[in-house]
Biotite code that builds the C-alpha atoms (Angstrom):
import biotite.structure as struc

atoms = struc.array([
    struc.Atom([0.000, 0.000, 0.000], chain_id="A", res_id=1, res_name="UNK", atom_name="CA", element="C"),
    struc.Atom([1.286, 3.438, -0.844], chain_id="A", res_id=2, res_name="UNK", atom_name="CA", element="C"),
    struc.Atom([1.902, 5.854, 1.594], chain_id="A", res_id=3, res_name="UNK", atom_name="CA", element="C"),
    struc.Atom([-0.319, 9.147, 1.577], chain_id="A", res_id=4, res_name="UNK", atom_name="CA", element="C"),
    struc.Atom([1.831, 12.321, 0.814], chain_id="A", res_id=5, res_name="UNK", atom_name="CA", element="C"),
    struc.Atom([2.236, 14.508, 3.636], chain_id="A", res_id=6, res_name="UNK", atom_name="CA", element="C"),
    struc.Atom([3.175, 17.962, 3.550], chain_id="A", res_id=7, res_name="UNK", atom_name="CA", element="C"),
    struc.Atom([3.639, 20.919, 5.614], chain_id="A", res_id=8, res_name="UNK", atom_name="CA", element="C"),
    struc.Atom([5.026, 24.749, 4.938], chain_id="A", res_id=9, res_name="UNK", atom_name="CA", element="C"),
    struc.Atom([6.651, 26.507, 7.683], chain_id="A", res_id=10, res_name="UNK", atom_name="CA", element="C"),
    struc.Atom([7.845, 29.978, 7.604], chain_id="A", res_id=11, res_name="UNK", atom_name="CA", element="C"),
    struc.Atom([9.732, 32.577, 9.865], chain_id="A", res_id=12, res_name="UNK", atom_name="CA", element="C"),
    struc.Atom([10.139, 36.093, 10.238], chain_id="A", res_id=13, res_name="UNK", atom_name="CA", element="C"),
    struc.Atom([12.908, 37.539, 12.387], chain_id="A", res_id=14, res_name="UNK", atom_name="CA", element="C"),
    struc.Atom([10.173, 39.203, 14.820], chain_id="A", res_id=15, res_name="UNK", atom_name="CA", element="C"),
    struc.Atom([8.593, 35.760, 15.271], chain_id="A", res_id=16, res_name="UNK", atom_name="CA", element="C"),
    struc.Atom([9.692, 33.824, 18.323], chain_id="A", res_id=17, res_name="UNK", atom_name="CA", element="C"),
    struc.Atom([9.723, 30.530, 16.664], chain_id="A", res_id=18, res_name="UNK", atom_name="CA", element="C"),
    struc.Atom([8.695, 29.422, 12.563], chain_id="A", res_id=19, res_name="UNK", atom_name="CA", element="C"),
    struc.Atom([5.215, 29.508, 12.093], chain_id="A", res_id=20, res_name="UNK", atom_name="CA", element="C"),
    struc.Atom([2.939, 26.327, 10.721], chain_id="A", res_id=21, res_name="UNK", atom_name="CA", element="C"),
    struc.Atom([1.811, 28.091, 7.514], chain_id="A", res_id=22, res_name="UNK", atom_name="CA", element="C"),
    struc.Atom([0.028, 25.227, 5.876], chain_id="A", res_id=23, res_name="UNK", atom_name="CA", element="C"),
    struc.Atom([-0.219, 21.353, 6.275], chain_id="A", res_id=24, res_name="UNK", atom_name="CA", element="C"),
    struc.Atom([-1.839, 18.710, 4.464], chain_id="A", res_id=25, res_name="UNK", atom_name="CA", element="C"),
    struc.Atom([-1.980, 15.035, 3.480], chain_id="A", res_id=26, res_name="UNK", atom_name="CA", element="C"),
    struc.Atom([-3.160, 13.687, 0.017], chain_id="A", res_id=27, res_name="UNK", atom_name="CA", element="C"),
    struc.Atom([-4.251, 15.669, -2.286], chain_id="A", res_id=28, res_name="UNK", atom_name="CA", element="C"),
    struc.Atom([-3.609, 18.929, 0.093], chain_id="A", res_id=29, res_name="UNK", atom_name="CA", element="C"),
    struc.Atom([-0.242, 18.267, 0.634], chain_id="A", res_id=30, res_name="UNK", atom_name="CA", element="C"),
    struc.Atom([0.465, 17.906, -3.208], chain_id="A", res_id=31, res_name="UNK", atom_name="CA", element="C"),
    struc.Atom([-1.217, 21.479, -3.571], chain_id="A", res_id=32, res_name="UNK", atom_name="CA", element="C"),
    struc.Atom([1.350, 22.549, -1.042], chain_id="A", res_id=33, res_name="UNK", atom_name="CA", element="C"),
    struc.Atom([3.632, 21.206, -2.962], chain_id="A", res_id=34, res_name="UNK", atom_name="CA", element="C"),
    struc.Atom([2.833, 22.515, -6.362], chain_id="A", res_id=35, res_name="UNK", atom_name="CA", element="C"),
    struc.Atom([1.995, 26.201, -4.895], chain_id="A", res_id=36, res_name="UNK", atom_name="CA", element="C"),
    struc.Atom([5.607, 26.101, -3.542], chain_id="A", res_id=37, res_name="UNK", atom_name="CA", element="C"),
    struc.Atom([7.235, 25.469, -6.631], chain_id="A", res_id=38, res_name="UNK", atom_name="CA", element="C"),
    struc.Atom([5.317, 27.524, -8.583], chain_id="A", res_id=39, res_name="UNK", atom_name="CA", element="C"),
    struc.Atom([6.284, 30.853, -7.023], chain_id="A", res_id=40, res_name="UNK", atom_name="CA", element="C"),
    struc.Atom([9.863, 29.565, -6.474], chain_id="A", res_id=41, res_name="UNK", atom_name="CA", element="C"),
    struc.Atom([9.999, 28.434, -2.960], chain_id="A", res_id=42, res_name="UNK", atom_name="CA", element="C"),
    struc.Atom([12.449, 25.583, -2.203], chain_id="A", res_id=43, res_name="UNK", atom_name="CA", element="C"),
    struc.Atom([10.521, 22.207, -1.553], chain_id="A", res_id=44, res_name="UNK", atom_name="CA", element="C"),
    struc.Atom([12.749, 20.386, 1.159], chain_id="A", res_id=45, res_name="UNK", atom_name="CA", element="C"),
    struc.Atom([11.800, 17.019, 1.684], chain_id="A", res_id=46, res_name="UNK", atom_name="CA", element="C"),
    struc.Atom([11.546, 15.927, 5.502], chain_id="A", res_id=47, res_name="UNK", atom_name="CA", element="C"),
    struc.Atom([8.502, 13.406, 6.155], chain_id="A", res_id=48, res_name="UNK", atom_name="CA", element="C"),
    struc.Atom([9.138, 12.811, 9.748], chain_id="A", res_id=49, res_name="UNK", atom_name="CA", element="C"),
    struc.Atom([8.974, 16.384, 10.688], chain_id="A", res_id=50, res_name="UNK", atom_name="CA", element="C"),
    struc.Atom([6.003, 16.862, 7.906], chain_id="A", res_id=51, res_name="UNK", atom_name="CA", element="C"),
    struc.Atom([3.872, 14.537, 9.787], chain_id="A", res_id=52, res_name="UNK", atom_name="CA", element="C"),
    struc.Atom([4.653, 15.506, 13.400], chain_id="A", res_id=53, res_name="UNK", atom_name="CA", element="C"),
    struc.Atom([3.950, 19.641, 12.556], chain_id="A", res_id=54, res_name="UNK", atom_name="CA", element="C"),
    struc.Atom([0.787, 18.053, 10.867], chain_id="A", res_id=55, res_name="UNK", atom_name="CA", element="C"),
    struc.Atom([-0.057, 16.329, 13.838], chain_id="A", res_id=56, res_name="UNK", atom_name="CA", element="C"),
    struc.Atom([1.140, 18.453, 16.638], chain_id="A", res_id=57, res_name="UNK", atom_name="CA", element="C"),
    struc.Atom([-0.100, 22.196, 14.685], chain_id="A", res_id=58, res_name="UNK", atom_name="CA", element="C"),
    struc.Atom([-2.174, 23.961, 13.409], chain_id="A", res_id=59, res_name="UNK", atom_name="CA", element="C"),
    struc.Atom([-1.604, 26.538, 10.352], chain_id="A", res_id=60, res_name="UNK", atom_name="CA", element="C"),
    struc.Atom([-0.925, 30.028, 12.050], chain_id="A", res_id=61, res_name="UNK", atom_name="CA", element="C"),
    struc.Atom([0.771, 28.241, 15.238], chain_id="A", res_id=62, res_name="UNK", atom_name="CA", element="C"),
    struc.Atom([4.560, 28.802, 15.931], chain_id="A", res_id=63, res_name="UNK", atom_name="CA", element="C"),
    struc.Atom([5.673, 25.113, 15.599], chain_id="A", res_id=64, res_name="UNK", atom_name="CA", element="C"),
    struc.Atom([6.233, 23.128, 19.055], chain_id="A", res_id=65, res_name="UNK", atom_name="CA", element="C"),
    struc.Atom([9.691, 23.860, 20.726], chain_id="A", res_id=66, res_name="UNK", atom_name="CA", element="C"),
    struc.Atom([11.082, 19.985, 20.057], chain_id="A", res_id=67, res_name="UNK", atom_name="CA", element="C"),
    struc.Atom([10.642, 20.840, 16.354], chain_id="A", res_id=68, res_name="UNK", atom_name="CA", element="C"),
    struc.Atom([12.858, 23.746, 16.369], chain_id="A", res_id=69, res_name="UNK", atom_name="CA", element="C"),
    struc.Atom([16.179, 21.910, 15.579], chain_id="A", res_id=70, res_name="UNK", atom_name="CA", element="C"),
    struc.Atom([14.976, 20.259, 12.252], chain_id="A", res_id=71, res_name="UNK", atom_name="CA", element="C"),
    struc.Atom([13.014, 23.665, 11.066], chain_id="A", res_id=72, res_name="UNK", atom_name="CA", element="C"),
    struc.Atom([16.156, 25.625, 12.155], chain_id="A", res_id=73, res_name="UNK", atom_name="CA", element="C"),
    struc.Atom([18.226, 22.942, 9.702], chain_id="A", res_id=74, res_name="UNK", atom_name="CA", element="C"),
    struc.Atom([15.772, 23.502, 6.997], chain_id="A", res_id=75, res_name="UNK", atom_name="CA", element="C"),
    struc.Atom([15.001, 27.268, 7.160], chain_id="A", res_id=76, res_name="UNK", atom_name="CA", element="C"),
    struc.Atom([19.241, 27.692, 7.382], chain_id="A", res_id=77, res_name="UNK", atom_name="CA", element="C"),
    struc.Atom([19.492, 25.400, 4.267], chain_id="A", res_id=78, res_name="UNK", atom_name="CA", element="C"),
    struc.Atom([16.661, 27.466, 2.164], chain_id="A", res_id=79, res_name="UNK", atom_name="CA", element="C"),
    struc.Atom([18.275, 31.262, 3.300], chain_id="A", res_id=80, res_name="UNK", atom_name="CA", element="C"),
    struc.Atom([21.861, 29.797, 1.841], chain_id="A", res_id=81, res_name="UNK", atom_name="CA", element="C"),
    struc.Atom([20.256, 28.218, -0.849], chain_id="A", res_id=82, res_name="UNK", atom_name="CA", element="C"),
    struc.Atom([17.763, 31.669, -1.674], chain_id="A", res_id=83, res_name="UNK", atom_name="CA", element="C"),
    struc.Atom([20.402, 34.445, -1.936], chain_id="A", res_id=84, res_name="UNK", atom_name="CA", element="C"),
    struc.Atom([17.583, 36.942, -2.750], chain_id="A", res_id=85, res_name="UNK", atom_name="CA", element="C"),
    struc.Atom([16.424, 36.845, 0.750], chain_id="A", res_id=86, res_name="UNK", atom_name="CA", element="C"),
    struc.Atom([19.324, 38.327, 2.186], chain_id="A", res_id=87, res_name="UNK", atom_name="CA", element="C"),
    struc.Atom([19.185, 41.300, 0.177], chain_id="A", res_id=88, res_name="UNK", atom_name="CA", element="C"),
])
């Protein structure tokens, strides 16, 4: 049996405590996560495990729980080095 795709979209703004839970989904929600992403250019990083607890543990417009902060930390570092634009 296949497994169901899971996404989620975090995002963080320097006056934010902690990344926000923008959107999360599984099935066919998660692939519009997906496609929205990478239509407007935003790096898709692939991380099930913490897909699936933010989807379980948050909701969209939460700051994601505090033992998720190491992973999203490794991820949002990743996509700022990877996106020069956003340091301009």
């Amino acid at each position: 049996m296949a497994k169901r795709k899971i996404a989620s979209a975090i995002g963080y703004s320097k006056n934010d405590p902690a990344p926000v839970l923008l959107a999360s989904g599984r099935g066919r929600e998660a692939e519009q996560i997906i496609a929205i992403a990478q239509k407007s250019g935003i790096a898709v990083i692939e991380d099930s495990a913490l897909a699936s607890l933010l989807d379980s543990t948050a909701k969209p417009g939460d700051f994601i729980p505090p033992w998720c902060w190491e992973a999203a930390a490794k991820i949002l570092a990743f996509v700022m080095k990877a996106d020069s634009h956003f340091f301009k």
